[in-house]
PDB file with one MODEL, atoms N, CA, C and O in Angstrom:
MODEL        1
ATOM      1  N   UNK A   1       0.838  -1.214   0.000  1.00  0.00           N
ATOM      2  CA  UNK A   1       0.000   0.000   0.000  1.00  0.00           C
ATOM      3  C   UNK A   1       0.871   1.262   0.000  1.00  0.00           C
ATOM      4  O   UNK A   1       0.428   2.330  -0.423  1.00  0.00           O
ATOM      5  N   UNK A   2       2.141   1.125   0.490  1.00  0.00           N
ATOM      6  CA  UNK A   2       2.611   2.458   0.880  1.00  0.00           C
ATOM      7  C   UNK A   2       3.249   2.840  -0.858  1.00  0.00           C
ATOM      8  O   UNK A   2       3.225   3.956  -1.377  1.00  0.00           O
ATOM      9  N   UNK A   3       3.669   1.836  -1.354  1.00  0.00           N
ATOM     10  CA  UNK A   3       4.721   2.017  -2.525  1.00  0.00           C
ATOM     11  C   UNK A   3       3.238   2.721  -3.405  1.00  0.00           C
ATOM     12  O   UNK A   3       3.358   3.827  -3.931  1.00  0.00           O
ATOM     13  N   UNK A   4       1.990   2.017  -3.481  1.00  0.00           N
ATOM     14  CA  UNK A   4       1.185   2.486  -4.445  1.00  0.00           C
ATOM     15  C   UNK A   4       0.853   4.209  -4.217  1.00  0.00           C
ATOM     16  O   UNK A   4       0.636   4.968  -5.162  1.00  0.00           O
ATOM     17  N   UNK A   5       0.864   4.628  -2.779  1.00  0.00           N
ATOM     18  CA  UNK A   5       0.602   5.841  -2.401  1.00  0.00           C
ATOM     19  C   UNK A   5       1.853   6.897  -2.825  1.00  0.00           C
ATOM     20  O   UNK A   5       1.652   8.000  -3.333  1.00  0.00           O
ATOM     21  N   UNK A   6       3.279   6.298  -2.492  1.00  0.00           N
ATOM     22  CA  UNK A   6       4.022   7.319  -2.924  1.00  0.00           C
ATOM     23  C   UNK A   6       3.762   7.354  -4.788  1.00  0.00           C
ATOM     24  O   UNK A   6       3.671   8.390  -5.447  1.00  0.00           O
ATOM     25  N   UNK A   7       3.705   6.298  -5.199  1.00  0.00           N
ATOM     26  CA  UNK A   7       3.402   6.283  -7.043  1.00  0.00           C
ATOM     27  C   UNK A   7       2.299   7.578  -7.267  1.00  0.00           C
ATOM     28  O   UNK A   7       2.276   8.362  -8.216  1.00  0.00           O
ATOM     29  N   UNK A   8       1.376   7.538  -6.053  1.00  0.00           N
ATOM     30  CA  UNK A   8       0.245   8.201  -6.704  1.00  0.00           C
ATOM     31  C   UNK A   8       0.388   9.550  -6.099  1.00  0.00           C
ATOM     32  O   UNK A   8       0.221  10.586  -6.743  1.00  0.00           O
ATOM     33  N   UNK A   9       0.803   9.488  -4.447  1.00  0.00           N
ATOM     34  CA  UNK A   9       1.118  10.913  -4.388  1.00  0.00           C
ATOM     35  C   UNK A   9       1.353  12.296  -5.316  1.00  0.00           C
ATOM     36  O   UNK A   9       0.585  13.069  -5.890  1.00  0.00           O
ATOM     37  N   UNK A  10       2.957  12.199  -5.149  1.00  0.00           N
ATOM     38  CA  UNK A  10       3.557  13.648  -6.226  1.00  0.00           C
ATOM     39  C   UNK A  10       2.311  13.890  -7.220  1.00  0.00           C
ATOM     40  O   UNK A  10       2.059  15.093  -7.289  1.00  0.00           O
ATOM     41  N   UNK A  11       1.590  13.215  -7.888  1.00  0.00           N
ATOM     42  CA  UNK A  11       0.623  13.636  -8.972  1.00  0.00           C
ATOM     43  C   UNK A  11      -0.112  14.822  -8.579  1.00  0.00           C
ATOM     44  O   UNK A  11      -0.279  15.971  -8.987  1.00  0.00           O
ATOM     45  N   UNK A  12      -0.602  13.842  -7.313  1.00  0.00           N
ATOM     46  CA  UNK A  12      -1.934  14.220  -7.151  1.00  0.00           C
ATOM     47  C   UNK A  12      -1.508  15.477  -6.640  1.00  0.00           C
ATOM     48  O   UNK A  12      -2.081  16.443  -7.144  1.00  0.00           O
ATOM     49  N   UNK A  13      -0.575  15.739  -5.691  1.00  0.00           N
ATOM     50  CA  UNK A  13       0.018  17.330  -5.304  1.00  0.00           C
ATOM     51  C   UNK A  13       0.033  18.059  -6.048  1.00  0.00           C
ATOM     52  O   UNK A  13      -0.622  19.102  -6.021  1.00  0.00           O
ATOM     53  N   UNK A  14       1.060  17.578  -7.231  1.00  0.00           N
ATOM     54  CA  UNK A  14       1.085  18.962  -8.374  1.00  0.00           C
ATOM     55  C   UNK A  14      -0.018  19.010  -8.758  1.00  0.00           C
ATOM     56  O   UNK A  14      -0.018  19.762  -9.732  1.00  0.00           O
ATOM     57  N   UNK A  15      -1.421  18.481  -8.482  1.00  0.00           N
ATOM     58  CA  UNK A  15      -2.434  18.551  -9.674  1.00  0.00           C
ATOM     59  C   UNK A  15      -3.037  19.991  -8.604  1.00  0.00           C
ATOM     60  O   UNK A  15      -3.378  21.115  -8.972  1.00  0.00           O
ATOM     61  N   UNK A  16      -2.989  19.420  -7.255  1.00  0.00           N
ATOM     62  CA  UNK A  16      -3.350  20.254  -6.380  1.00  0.00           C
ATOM     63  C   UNK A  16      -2.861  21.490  -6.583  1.00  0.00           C
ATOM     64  O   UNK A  16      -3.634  22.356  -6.993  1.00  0.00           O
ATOM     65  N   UNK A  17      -1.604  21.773  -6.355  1.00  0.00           N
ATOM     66  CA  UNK A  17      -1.147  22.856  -6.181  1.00  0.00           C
ATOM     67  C   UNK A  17      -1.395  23.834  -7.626  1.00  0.00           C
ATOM     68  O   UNK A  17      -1.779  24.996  -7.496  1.00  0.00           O
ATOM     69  N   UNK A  18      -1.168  23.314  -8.825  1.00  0.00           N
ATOM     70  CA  UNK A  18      -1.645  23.755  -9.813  1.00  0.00           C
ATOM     71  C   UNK A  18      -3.222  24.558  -9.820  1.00  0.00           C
ATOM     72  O   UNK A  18      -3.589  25.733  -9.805  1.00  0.00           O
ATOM     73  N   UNK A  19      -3.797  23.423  -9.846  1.00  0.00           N
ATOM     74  CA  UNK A  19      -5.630  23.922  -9.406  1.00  0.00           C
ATOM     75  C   UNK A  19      -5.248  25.151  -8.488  1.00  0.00           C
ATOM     76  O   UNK A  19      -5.476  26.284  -8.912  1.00  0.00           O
ATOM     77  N   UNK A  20      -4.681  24.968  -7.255  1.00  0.00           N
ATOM     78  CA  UNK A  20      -4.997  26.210  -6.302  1.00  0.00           C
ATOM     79  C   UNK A  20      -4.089  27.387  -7.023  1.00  0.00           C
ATOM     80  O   UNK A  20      -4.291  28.522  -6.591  1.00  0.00           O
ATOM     81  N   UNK A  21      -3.487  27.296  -7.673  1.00  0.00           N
ATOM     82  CA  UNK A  21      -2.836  28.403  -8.607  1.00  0.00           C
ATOM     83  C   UNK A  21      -3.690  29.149  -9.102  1.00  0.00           C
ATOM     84  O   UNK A  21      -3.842  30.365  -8.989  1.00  0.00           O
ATOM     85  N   UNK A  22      -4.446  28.135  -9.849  1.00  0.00           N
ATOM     86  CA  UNK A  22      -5.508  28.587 -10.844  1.00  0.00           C
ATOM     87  C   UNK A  22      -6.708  29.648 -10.022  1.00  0.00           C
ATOM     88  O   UNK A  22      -6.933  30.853 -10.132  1.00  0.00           O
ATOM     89  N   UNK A  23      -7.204  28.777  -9.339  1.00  0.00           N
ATOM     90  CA  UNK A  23      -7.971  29.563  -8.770  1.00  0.00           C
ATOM     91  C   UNK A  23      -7.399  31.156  -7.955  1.00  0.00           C
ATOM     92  O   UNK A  23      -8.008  32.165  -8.312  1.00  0.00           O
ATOM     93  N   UNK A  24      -6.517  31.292  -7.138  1.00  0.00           N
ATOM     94  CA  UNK A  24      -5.888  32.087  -7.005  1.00  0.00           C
ATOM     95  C   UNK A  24      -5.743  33.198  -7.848  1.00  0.00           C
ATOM     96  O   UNK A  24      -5.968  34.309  -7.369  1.00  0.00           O
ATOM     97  N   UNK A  25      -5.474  33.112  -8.780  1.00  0.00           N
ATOM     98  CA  UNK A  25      -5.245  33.794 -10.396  1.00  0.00           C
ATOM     99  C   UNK A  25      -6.286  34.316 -10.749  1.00  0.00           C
ATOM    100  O   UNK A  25      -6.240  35.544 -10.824  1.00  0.00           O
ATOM    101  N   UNK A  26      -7.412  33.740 -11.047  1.00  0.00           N
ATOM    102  CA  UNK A  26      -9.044  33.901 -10.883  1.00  0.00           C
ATOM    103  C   UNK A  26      -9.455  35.177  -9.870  1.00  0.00           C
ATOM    104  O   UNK A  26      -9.802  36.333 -10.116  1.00  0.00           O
ATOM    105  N   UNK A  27      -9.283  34.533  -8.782  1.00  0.00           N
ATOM    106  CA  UNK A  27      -9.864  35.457  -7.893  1.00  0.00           C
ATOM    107  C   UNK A  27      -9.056  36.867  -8.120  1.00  0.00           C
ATOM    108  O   UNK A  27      -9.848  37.801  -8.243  1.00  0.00           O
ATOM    109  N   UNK A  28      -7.816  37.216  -8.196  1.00  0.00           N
ATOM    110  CA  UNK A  28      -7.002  38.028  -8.175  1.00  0.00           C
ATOM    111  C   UNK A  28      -7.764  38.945 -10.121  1.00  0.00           C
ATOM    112  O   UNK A  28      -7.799  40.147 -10.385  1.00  0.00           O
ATOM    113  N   UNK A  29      -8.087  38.102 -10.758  1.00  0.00           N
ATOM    114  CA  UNK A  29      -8.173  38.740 -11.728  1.00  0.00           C
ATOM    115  C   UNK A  29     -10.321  39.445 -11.384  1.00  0.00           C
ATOM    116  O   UNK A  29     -11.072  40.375 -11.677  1.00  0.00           O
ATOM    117  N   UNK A  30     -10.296  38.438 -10.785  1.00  0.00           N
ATOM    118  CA  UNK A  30     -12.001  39.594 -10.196  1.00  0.00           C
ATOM    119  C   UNK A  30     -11.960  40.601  -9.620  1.00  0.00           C
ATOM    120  O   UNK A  30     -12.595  41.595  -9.973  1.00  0.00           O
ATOM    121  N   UNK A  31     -11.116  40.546  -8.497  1.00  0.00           N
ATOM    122  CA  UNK A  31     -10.932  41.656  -8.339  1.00  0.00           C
ATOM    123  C   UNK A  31     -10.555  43.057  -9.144  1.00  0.00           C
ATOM    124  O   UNK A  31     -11.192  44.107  -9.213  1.00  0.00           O
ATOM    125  N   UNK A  32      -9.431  42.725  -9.658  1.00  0.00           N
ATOM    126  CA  UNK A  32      -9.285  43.312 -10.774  1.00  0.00           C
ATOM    127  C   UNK A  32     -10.196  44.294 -11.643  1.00  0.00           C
ATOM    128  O   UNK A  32     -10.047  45.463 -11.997  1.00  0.00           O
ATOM    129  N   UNK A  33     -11.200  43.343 -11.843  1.00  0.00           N
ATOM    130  CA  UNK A  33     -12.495  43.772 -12.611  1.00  0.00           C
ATOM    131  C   UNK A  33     -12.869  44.702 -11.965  1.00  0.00           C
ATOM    132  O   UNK A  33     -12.582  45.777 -12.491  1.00  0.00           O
ATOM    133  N   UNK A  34     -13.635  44.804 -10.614  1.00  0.00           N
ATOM    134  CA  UNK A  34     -14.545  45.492  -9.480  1.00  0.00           C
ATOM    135  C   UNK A  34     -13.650  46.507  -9.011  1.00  0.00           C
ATOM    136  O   UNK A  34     -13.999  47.269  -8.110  1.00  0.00           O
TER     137      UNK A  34
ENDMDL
END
């Protein structure tokens, strides 16, 4: 179990951290707008 979790880990982080980029970016650009 542990070997399958580190395999799947790192992904799933960068997918995370990416997404919260995104959104971040988003919000920053609404403001923007207003």
């Amino acid at each position: 179990e542990e070997e399958f979790e580190k395999k799947i880990a790192p992904p799933t982080l960068l997918l995370y951290v990416d997404a919260g980029k995104e959104t971040m970016v988003k919000r920053l650009l609404k403001r923007g707008e207003t």
